[in-house]
C-alpha positions, 0 to 999 in steps of 0.5 A, a space after each residue: 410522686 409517680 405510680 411507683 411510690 404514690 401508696 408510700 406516700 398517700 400513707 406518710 401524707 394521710 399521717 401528717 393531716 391530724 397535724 396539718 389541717 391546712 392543705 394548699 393546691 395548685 393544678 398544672 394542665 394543657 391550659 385551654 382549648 377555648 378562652 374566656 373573654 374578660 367581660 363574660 358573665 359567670 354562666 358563660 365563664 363556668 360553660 368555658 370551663 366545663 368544656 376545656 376541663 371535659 376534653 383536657 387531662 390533667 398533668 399535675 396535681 401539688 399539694 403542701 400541708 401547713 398548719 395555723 402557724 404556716 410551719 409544714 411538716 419539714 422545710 419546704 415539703 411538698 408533694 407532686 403527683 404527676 400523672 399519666 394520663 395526658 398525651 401531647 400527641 393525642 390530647 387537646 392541649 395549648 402548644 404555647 402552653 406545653 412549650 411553657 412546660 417543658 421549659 419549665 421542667 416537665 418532662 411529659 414524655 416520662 410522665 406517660 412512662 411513669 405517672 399515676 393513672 388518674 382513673 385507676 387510683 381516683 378512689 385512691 386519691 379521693 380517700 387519702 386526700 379530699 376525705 372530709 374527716 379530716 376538717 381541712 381547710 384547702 387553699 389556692 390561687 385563681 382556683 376555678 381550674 384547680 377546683 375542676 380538675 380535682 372533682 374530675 379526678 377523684 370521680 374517675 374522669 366524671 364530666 363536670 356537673 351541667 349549671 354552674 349551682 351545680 358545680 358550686 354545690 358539689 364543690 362545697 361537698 367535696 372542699 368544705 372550707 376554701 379559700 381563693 387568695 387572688 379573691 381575698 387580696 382583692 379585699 385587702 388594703 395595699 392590694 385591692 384595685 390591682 391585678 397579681 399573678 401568684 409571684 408578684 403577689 408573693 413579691 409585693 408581700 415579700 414572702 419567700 418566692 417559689 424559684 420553680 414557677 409551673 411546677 405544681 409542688 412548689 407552687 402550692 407551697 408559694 401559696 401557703 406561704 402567701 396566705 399565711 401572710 395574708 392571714 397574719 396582716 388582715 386576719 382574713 380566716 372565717 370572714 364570710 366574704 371568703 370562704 368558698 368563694 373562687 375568683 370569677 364567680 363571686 356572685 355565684 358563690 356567695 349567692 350559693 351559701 346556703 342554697 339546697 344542694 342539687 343532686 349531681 353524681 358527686 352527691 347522694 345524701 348528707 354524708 356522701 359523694 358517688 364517684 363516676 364510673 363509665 359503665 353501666 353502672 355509672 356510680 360507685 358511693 363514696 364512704 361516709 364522711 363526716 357531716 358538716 355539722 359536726 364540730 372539729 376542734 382538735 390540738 396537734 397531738 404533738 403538744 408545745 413544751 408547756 403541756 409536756 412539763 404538766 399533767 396534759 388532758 385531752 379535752 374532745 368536744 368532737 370526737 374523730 381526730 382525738 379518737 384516731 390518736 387514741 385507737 392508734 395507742 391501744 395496741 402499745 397501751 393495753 391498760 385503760 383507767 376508766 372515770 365518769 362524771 354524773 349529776 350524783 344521786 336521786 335514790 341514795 343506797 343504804 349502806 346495809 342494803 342487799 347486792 340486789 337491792 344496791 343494782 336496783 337504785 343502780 339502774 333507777 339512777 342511771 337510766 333517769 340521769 345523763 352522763 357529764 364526762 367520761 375520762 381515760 388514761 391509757 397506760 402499759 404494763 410499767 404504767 407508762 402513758 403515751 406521753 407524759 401526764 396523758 389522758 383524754 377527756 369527752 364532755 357530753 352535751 346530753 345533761 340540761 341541768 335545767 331540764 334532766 333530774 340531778 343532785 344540786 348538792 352534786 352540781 355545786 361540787 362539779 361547778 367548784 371543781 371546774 366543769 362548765 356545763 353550759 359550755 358542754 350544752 354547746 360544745 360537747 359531744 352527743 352521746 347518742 349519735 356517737 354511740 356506735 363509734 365510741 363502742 367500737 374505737 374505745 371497748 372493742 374487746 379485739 384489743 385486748 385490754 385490761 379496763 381499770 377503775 376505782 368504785 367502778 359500779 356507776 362508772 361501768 354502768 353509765 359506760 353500757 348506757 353510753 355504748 348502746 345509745 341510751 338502752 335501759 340497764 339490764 333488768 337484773 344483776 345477774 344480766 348487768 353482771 354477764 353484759 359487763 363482763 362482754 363489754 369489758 373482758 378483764 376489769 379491776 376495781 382498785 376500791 375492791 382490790 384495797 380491801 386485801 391489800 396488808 396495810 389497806 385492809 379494814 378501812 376505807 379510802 377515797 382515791 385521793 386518800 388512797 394515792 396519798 395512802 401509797 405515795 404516789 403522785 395525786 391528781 389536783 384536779 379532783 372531780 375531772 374524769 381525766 385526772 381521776 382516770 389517771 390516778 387511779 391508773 397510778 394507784 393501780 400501778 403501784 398497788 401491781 407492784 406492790 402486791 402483785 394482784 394482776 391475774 389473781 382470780 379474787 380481784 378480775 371483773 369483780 365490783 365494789 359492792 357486788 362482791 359476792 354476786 361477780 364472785 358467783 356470775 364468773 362461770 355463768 352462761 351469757 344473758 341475753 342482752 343488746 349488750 351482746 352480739 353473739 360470741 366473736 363480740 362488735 366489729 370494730 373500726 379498723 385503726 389506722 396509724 396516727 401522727 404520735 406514732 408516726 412521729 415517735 417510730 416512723 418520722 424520726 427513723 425517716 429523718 435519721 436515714 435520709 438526713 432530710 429534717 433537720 429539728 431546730 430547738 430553742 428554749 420555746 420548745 426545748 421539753 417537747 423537742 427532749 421527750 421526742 429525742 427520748 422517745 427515738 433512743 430506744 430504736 437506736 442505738 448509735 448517736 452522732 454529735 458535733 457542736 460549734 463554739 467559738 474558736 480557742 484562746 490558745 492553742 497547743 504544739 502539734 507534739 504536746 503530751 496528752 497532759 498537756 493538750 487536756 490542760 489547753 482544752 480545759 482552758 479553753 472550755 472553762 472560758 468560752 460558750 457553746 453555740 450549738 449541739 448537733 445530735 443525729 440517731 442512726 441505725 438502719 435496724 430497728 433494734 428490738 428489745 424488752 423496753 421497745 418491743 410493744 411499740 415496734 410490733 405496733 409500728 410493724 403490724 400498721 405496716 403489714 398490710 401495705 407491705 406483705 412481703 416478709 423476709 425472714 432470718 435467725 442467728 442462733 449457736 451454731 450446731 451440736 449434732 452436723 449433718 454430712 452432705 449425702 444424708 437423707 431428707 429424713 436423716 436431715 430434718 432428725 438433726 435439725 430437730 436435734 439441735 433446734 430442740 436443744 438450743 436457744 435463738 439468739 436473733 430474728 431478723 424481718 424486713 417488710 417489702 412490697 411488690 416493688 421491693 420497696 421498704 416502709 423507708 430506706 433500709 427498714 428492718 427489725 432486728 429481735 434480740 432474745 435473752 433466752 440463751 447463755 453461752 455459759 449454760 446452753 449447747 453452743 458451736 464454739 466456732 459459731 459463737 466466735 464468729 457471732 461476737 466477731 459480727 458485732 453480737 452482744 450476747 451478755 446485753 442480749 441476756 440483760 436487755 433481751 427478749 423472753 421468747 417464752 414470755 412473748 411467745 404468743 405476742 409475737 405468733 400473732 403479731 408477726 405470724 398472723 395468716 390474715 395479713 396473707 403475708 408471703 415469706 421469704 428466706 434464705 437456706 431457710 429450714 433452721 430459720 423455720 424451725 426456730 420460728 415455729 419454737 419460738 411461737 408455740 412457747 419452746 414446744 419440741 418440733 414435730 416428731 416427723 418430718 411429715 408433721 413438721 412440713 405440714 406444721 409449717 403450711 399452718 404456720 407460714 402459708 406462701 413461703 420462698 426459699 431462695 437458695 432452692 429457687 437458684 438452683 432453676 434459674 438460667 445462670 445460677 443453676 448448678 452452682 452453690 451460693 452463700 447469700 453474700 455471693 448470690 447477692 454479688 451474682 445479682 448485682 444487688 446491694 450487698 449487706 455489709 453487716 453480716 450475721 446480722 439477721 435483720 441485715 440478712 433478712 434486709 438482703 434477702 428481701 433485695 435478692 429476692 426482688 431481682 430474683 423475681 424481676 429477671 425469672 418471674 419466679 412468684 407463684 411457680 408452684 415449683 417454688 411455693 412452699 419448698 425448703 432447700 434439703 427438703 425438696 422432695 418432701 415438701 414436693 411430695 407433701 403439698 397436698 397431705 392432710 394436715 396430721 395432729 401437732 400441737 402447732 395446731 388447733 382448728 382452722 385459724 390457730 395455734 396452742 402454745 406447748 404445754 408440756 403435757 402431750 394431747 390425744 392423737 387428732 386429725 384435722 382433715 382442712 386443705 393446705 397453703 404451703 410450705 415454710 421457706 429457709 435460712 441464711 444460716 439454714 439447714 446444714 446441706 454440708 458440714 457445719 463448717 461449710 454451712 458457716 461459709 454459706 452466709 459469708 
C-alpha cells in the first residue's frame, strides 16, 4: 500500500473486518538508538522504549485479517503500508539495522518517493484500522515496539504517554483485546522455559513459514498463523493471563487490569481518544467509539451452507455490526416487514369498542409494557430478501418478567414458542440506550421505504415507544396517527388490506391461516418476530401479485381497526409531537458499504478480473459457495469452464468422422468420473439491466463518493435529420433536438475515476441497457444500426431484458445525477451524450425549446462538466487537428478500447484519455474548459453566467420534475450557476453523419 492507492484499499480493508475481527500486526522500524539490558525492570524497559520511539520513524506497518478458524479473506492476504516518513540521511536509526532492510527487500529510498505520509493520513489510518466498533482482536509478536508505533502513528507523531500506567492504559483503549504470542508460548507445554523468535517458533510448531522475514506483511501473516495454531493446541483465547499482556511488562499489565484509566491525550471520557496535533491546539477528539461494555456477538454475515438451505434469522444482542449489514441493504430492499413481540395485554379492547376507545387501551398498555423482540425481513419489489430466508431478529433486555407487568397467559405462549427471557435479561439489547441508533439506521425516511405489517397497531405503536427511548404514546389518535405517518411514510396493514381482497373478504384470518389461505410458504416458527416478519413479507407479495394493491389510496398507512380515523388523518396537518423534528425528518447515520455487498458486487468481479481468489468448494460448503456464484451471474455475462478427469480409455483416429469422435466420447464419459469443474465470470463491464439494476446502482452510489469523477456515453440510432459542418450553433442544437426528441437511447455507459485515474478496480464500468427502442417502430440510422449490431449490440435482449427509461427515469436522476456528490463529468464530443442524459432523467421530456434553456438546463444538471474533444483543440500537439476517440487515445499512448461503440468501453476510455490529458496539460479547473461542449463554444462561453430560464428540468435550487406532458406557466429562477454540461463519443454531429460515425472509430 503506497500513497497512491492507500484509500482503495483502506475501503476493501474496512469491508472484510465484519468477517475478519482478528487483526495481526507487526511494525518494521530503525531498530534502536538506545538499548535495553536483560535484567532491566519494567519501568526502566518502557523509559527505552519511549525514547527510541519519540526520536525514530516508522518505516512499515502489516497487517492480516483472520478469522475464528485462521482462514484470511484470500490465500496469503495481507497488506502493507510503507511510509514516507523515515529518511536514513536524516533520521536516528541503526546502520546494522537499515543493512538487515535492504537486504531484505526494502527499498527505502522508494518509500520517500512514494510512501504514505504518516502525519497526514493519521486520522485516516486510526479510523479505518484501530476503530473499536469493529470488536477486533489484535494479535502480535514481542509487541511492545509495535504497540508504540501504532499510538505514535494515529496521534499524528504524538510522544508517547510520560509512566509507563500510562501507556498500559491507553493501550487498552486504543487495542481492547490483545494478545502477545511470545508471552503466551511462554505458558505452553513444549514451549514454555525456552526463548523463540518468530520463524523458529512458527518451525517448532510446524506452521507454514513466512520466506520473506522483515517484511512486515508477511510477518503479520507468520503471526496469524502461529496463533491460530497455538489457539487450536492450548486453547488459549480468553485466559486471563493473556489478554493484553505484552512481552516485557507482564507485571505492569496485568497489574493494570482494572486500574482507573489515567488521563493522556490518547483519552478523554469513556467512549473516546484525542489525536495529537502540534499546534496550539494540541488536540484533535476522535469520533465516538463504542464502549467497552457494550457486547459484540455477531455471525459472519456470509453464512455456512446449512443456513442457505433453511430459513435464516439474524438474532442481534448487540446491535452495531448486524445493523451495518442491514443498512447496507436498504437501498436494494426498500420493503421492510415489521414484527413485535410484547407480554399480551393488561386492558383487553372489546370488539364493539369506538376507534378512540381501542387507541386508548393502546396507549394504556404499551406505555406500562416492555418491548420482547422486534423482527425485520427486508425484501424488494419481486419479494426477494437479501439472501434466502433472511431476517433479523433484536431481543431486548428491558422486560423482567418478575418486575414489569404482563399477561401469563401470553408469557407461557412465548416461552412454548421458544423465547428465553432470561437469556434476553443478560444478553439482549437495551432499548434505551440504542434508541438513537436504531431510529436513525432502521426508520430513517431517506430511504425511502415501504414498511409492512399484519394487525400492525401494537407493532407501530411499540416501534414509536422504542425510537424515542420510551416517551409515552401521543395523547390522542389524531397525534398517534400524524407521528406514525412521520416515522414511517408509506405503510400497508395486510389484515386491513385482506378485508377487500375477493375470496378474503368477510372473514377473518390470523397470519398463519391467511399464508396458508394464499398458498404460500408458512413460517414454523410462530410467536418469533423474525419469522413472523417474514411471512408476512411473503403474504404481502402474494397479496401484490395477486390483487395488485400496492399505490391504491384504500390501503397506504392505514391500520386494522383505526380505519376510519387514517381514512380522515391522510390530509391533516402535522401534530406536535417529539416523534417529529421539523419537515426535512431525523438525520440519519450515514451508511457505509458492508461485507454481503462487498462480496455479492465487488469481491467477485475483483476476483474474475485479476484472477487472484481462487474459491475451493467441496460438499462442506457447496449450497453457500452455489448462492454466491448465482449471485455474481447477473453482472456477467461470459463464463469460462474447464474440468480435469481422468484421461480416456480409447481414443479416436485423427480423421474419424464427427460420428464417430461423438461415439468415443460417449464412451469414455459413460465410463469414467470428473475430478473437478473450474468456472470463472468475466467481463470488464458490469452490464446492467432490469433484474440487477437496484443492486448495481447501490453498488455504484457507495462508490461515488471516493470516486467523483464520472465519464459518461450514449449509444443510440444514429441520426434522422444531419447537420453540415458550417451550420450555426443555433442551427446545430435545433437538429439535436430534432433527433433526440424523436429517438430512443439505447445504452449508457459510466466509469467512476478518481484524481489519480484510478477505477474502483480494474477496468470497472457499467454499461446500461435500455429496452425503450425497437428497431422495427422507432426512427432509426440504418448505417447506424449495422454498425451497433457489428460491435456486438443486442437490441432484440435489449428489449426483453432491458431497462424502461421511463420507468427508472427518477431512480436514476438521483441515483446517478445527484449534484451533492460534487461529481465532475467527463465526456467525449458529449452534446447528444447530454441531451439523451437530460431525456432519460426528466421521464422522455422534450428538450429545452432554445439553445439558451438547454445550456442553462445542463449546468442544473451536471454542474462541472468536461468535453474533451473540445479540450484538444487548446492543447500543444493536438491542436488543429480533428480526432475520434480512438485516434486521440492512440495520440496519447493511452490504452485503447477494444470494444468500440460499446458505451461503457467508451465511457471507460474516455475516463484514461482524460486522465493523460490532465496530467500533460493541467487542464482541470481552466475556466476555458469548464462546462463547454464542442459545437457549442461560443454559447456555452457566452452563457456561463446567464440566469437560469424556466424548464422543466427545473424546480428550485436542488431539483428537478420529471416531464408531465402538460406545459407549466413561464417562471424564472434568479440562482447562481455551476456549468455547462460535457459531450459525446457518438456527439454531436460537427460534420455529416457519416463522419460523425468515424469519429468514434
Amino acid at each position: 500500500v503506497w500513497e497512491s492507492n492507500l484509500e482503495a484499499e483502506l475501503d476493501l480493508h474496512a469491508m472484510v473486518r465484519r468477517s475478519f475481527r482478528y487483526v495481526a500486526i507487526d511494525t518494521e522500524f530503525g531498530r534502536f538508538i538506545r538499548s535495553t539490558p536483560f535484567c532491566a525492570s519494567e519501568e526502566e524497559r518502557y523509559a527505552d522504549v519511549k525514547y527510541n520511539v519519540d526520536r525514530m520513524k516508522l518505516i512499515q506497518l502489516g497487517i492480516t485479517l483472520f478469522d475464528e478458524n485462521g482462514s484470511t479473506p484470500w490465500q496469503g492476504c495481507c497488506w502493507q503500508f510503507n511510509f514516507s516518513d523515515f529518511d536514513p540521511s536524516v533520521h536516528p536509526s541503526s546502520p546494522t539495522s537499515l543493512e538487515l532492510l535492504r537486504r531484505s527487500g526494502h527499498d527505502l529510498e522508494g518509500n520517500r518517493r512514494n510512501g504514505i505520509d504518516g502525519d497526514k493520513w493519521s486520522n485516516v489510518l486510526r479510523n479505518k484500522l484501530f476503530d473499536r466498533r469493529y470488536g477486533s482482536v489484535y494479535v502480535t509478536f514481542h509487541g511492545l515496539y509495535d504497540v508504540a508505533y501504532v499510538m505514535k502513528l494515529i496521534t499524528g507523531g504524538a510522544p508517547l504517554p510520560a509512566t509507563l500506567r500510562e501507556f498500559i492504559a491507553a493501550a487498552r483503549r486504543v487495542f481492547g483485546t490483545l494478545y502477545d504470542i511470545k508471552h503466551i508460548a511462554k505458558h505452553c507445554d513444549g514451549l514454555s522455559g525456552r526463548e523463540f523468535g518468530l520463524m523458529r517458533l512458527a518451525q517448532e510448531l510446524r506452521v507454514e513459514q513466512n520466506v520473506n522475514p522483515h517484511q512486515a506483511a508477511y510477518d503479520s501473516l507468520s503471526i496469524s498463523r502461529v496463533f491460530n495454531e497455538m489457539k487450536r493446541r492450548y486453547n488459549i483465547e480468553g485466559n486471563e493471563r493473556f489478554v493484553s499482556v505484552l512481552y516485557g511488562l507482564e507485571k505492569s499489565c496485568t497489574g493494570r487490569k482494572k486500574s482507573t484509566m489515567a488521563y493522556h491525550p490518547y483519552y478523554v471520557g469513556q467512549y473516546g481518544f484525542q489525536a495529537y496535533i502540534p499546534s496550539s491546539s494540541r488536540f484533535l477528539p476522535w469520533p465516538p467509539l463504542v464502549p467497552s461494555s457494550a457486547p459484540l456477538l455477531w455471525s459472519p454475515p456470509v453464512p455456512s451452507s446449512s443456513r442457505y438451505s433453511s430459513t435464516d434469522a439474524r438474532v442481534a444482542t448487540s446491535c452495531r455490526p448486524p445493523l451495518g449489514v442491514l443498512v447496507d441493504h436498504r437501498r436494494s430492499f426498500r420493503y421492510v416487514a415489521l414484527d413485535t413481540e410484547f407480554p399480551g395485554f393488561i386492558r383487553s379492547t372489546p370488539f364493539c369498542a369506538s376507534e378512540e376507545e381501542r387507541y386508548a387501551d393502546v396507549k394504556y398498555n404499551v406505555d406500562r409494557m416492555k418491548l420482547i423482540q422486534l423482527g425485520i425481513t427486508l425484501f424488494d419489489e419481486n419479494g426477494r430478501t437479501p439472501l434466502q430466508g433472511c431476517c433479523w431478529q433484536f431481543n431486548f433486555s428491558d422486560f423482567d418478567p418478575s418486575v414489569h407487568p404482563s399477561s401469563p397467559t401470553s408469557l407461557e405462549l412465548l416461552r412454548r414458542s421458544g423465547h428465553d427471557l432470561e437469556g434476553n435479561r443478560r444478553n439482549g439489547i437495551d432499548g434505551d440506550k440504542w434508541s438513537n441508533v436504531l431510529r436513525n439506521k432502521l426508520f430513517d425516511r431517506r430511504y425511502g421505504s415501504v414498511y409492512v405489517t399484519f394487525h400492525g397497531l401494537y407493532d407501530v405503536a411499540y416501534v414509536m415507544k422504542l425510537i424515542t427511548g420510551g416517551a409515552p404514546l401521543p395523547a390522542t389518535l389524531r397525534e398517534f396517527i400524524a407521528a406514525a405517518r412521520r416515522v414511517f411514510g408509506t405503510l400497508y396493514d395486510i389484515k386491513h388490506i385482506a378485508k377487500h381482497c375477493d375470496g378474503l373478504s368477510g372473514r377473518e384470518f390470523g397470519l398463519m391461516r391467511l399464508a396458508q389461505e394464499l398458498r404460500v410458504e408458512q413460517n414454523v416458527n410462530p410467536h418469533q418476530a423474525a419469522y413472523d416478519s417474514l411471512s408476512i413479507s411473503r403474504v404481502f407479495n402474494e397479496m401484490k401479485r395477486r390483487y395488485n394493491i400496492e399505490g391504491n389510496e384504500r390501503f397506504v398507512s392505514v391500520l386494522y381497526g383505526l380505519e376510519k380515523s387514517c381514512t380522515g388523518r391522510k390530509k391533516s396537518p402535522m401534530a406536535y409531537h417529539p416523534y417529529y423534528v421539523g419537515h426535512r425528518g431525523r438525520r440519519a447515520i450515514q451508511p457505509t458499504p458492508t461485507l454481503i455487498r462487498f462480496l455479492r458486487e465487488r469481491f467477485f468481479l475483483y476476483m474474475a478480473l485479476t484472477s487472484i481468489i481462487r474459491r475451493r468448494v467441496s460438499e462442506s460448503n457447496l449450497e453457500a459457495e452455489l448462492d454466491l456464484l448465482v449471485m455474481v451471474r447477473r453482472s456477467f455475462r461470459y463464463v469460462a469452464i474447464d474440468t480435469e478427469f481422468t484421461g480416456v480409455v480409447d481414443s479416436a483416429p485423427p480423421d474419424a468422422s464427427e460420428e464417430a469422435l461423438y461415439r468415443v466420447v460417449k464412451k469414455n464419459v459413460d465410463n469414467m468420473k470428473l475430478i473437478q469443474l473450474g468456472i470463472t465470470f468475466f467481463l470488464m463491464a458490469v452490464t446492467v439491466v432490469t433484474d440487477n439494476i437496484a443492486a448495481q446502482l447501490g453498488v455504484l452510489v457507495d462508490h461515488r463518493r471516493s470516486f467523483r469523477y464520472v465519464a459518461l456515453d450514449t449509444e443510440f440510432p444514429g441520426f434522422i435529420r444531419s447537420t453540415p459542418f458550417c451550420a450555426s450553433e443555433e442551427e446545430r442544437y435545433a437538429d439535436v433536438k430534432y433527433n433526440v426528441d424523436r429517438m430512443k437511447l439505447i445504452q449508457l455507459g459510466i466509469t467512476l475515476f478518481d484524481e489519480n485515474g484510478s477505477t474502483p478496480w480494474q477496468g470497472c464500468c457499467w454499461q446500461f441497457n435500455f429496452s425503450d427502442f425497437d428497431p422495427s417502430v422507432h426512427p432509426s440510422s440504418p448505417t447506424s444500426l449495422e454498425l451497433l449490431r457489428r460491435s456486438g449490440h443486442d437490441l432484440e435482449g435489449n428489449r426483453r431484458n432491458g431497462i424502461d427509461g421511463d420507468k427508472w427515469s427518477n431512480v436514476l436522476r438521483n441515483k446517478l445525477f445527484d449534484r451533492r456528490y460534487g461529481s465532475v463529468y467527463v465526456t467525449f464530443h458529449g452534446l447528444y451524450d447530454v441531451a439523451y442524459v437530460m431525456k432519460l432523467i426528466t421521464g422522455g421530456a422534450p428538450l429545452p425549446a432554445t439553445l439558451r434553456e438547454f445550456i442553462a438546463a445542463a449546468r442544473r444538471v451536471f454542474g462541472t462538466l468536461y468535453d474533451i474533444k473540445h479540450i484538444a483543440k487548446h492543447c500543444d500537439g493536438l491542436s488543429g487537428r480533428e480526432f475520434g476517440l480512438m485516434r486521440l487515445a492512440q495520440e496519447l499512448r493511452v490504452e485503447q478500447n477494444v470494444n468500440p461503440h460499446q458505451a461503457a468501453y467508451d465511457s471507460l476510455s474516455i475516463s484514461r484519455v482524460f486522465n493523460e490529458l490532465k496530467r500533460r496539460y493541467n487542464i482541470e479547473g481552466n475556466e476555458r474548459f469548464v462546462s463547454v461542449l464542442y459545437g457549442l463554444e461560443k454559447s456555452c462561453t457566452g452563457r456561463k453566467k446567464s440566469t437560469m430560464a424556466y424548464h422543466p428540468y427545473y424546480v428550485g435550487q436542488y431539483g428537478f420534475q420529471a416531464y408531465s406532458g402538460v406545459p407549466a406557466p413561464p417562471m424564472f429562477a434568479f440562482l447562481p450557476l455551476v456549468g455547462p454540461p460535457s459531450h459525446q463519443a457518438h456527439g454531436v454531429p460537427s460534420s455529416p453523419e457519416s463522419q460523425h460515425q468515424a469519429n468514434k472509430s
